[in-house]
C-alpha positions in Angstrom: -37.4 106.2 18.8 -38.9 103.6 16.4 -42.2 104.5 17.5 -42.0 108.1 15.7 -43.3 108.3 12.1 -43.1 111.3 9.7 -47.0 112.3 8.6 -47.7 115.7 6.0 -44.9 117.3 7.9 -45.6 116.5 11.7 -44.2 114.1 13.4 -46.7 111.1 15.3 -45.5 109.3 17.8 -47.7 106.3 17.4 -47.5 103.2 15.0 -51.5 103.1 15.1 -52.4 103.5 11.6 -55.8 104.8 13.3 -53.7 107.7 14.6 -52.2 108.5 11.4 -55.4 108.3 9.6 -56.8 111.0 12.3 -54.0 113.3 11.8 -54.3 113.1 7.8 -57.9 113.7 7.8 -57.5 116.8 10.3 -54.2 118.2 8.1 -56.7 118.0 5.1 -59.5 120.1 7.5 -57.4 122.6 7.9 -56.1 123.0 4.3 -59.5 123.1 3.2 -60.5 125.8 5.5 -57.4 127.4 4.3 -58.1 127.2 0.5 -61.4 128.2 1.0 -61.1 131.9 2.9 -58.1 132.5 0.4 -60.2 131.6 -2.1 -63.3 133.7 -1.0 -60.9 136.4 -0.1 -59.8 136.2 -4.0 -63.2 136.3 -5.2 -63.8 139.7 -3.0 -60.2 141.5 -4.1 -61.5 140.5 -7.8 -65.1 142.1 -7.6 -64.0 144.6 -4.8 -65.6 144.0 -2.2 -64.6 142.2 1.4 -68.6 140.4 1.0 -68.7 138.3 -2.9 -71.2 136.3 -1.5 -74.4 136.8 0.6 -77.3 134.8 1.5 -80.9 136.3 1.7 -82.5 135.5 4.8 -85.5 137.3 4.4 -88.7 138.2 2.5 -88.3 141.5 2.3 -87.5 140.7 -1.4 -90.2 139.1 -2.2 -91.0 138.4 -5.6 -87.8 139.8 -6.9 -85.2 138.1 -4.3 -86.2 134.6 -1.9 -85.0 133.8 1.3 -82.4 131.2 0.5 -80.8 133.0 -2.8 -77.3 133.0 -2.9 -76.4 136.7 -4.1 -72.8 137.3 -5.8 -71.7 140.9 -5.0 -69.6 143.8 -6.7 -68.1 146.4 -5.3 -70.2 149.5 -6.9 -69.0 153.8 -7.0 -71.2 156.1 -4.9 -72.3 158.1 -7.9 -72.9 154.6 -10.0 -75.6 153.3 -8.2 -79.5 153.7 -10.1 -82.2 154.5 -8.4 -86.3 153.5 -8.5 -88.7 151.6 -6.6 -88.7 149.2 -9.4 -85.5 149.4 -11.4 -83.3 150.2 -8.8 -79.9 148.3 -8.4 -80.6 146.1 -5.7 -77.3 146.3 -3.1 -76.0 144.8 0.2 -74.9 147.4 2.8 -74.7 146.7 7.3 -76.7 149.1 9.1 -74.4 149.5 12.1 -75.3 149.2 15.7 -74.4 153.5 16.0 -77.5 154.0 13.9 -80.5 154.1 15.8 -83.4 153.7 13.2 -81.2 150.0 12.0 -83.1 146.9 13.1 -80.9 144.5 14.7 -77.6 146.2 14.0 -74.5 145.0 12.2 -76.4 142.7 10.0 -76.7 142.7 5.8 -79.6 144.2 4.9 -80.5 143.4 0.9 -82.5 146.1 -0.8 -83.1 148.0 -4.3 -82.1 151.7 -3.8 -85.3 153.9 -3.9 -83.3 157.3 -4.0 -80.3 159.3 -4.1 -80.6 162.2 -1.1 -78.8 165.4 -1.0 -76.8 164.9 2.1 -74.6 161.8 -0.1 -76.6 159.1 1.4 -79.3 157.0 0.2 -82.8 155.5 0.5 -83.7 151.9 0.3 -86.4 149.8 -0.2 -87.5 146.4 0.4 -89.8 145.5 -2.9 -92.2 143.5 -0.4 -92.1 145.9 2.4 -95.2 148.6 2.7 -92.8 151.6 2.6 -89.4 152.7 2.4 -86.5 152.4 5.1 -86.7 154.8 8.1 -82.9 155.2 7.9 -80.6 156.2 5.2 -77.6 154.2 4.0 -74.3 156.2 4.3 -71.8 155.3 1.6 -69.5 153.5 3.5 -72.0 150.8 4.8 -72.5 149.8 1.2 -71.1 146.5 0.5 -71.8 145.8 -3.2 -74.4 145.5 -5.7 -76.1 142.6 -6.7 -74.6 140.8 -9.9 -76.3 137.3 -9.8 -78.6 135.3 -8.0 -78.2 131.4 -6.9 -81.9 130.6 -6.1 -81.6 128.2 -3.2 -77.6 128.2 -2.9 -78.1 130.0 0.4 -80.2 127.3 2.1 -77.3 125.8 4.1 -76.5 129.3 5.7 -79.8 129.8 6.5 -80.5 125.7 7.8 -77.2 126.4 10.2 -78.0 129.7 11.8 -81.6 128.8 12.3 -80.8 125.5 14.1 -77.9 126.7 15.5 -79.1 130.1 16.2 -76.2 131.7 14.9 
């Protein structure tokens, strides 16, 4: 068939060079997409944890964290993690829908770490929020602790789920 022509390893059957230039741009979509998760799943193997990079989509940080910051994450040990209402690490952790006191289940929450309990788990705190969390945070929700901020780097996350209310 004359009209067949090899293209990044699939074959088009079109001479259109319209067609070819669609099939380019999509090959380069998809290896895009491709480098990026293998990248981001690099970045999380490297700083342990399957979440490197979190946006803040709330206040409840306020002064300390904005809505919009980009936070990169490490993966943190249990009996690492400081305590205080003011010089507490500040760490990333999902509240899962099985825990009943969690608002809107499943989602990161992004708070400093108020206190240690006995039972293992912990206590946290949102530094503009009138009191501590009703629930505490079991070890295993704990994503990672915050190891820099991006001020405004999250803005595109938060632009696309709030006009896309994702």
């Amino acid at each position: 068939m004359k009209n067949r022509m090899f293209c990044n390893g699939v074959f088009i059957f079109s001479n259109n060079p319209n067609v070819k230039m669609a099939v380019e741009n999509i090959a380069y979509i998809i290896a895009g997409m491709l480098i990026a998760v293998v990248v981001y799943a690099g970045i999380g193997f490297l700083l342990s944890t399957s979440e490197p990079l979190v946006t803040v989509v709330s206040d409840s940080m306020e002064p300390t964290l904005s809505r919009g910051d980009m936070l990169i994450l490490k993966g943190i040990p249990f009996d690492e993690i400081s305590t205080g209402k003011e010089d507490g690490d500040i760490i990333v952790y999902i509240c899962p829908d099985s825990e009943p006191k969690c608002p809107d289940g499943n989602k990161l929450i992004v708070h400093r770490v108020f206190s240690k309990n006995p039972d293992g788990t912990i206590t946290t705190w949102g530094d503009n929020n009138p009191a501590y969390d009703r629930w505490n945070v079991q070890p295993e929700w704990i994503k990672g602790r915050m190891l820099i901020r991006l001020p405004y780097f999250g803005y595109p996350r938060i632009l696309i789920s709030d006009y896309l209310n994702i």
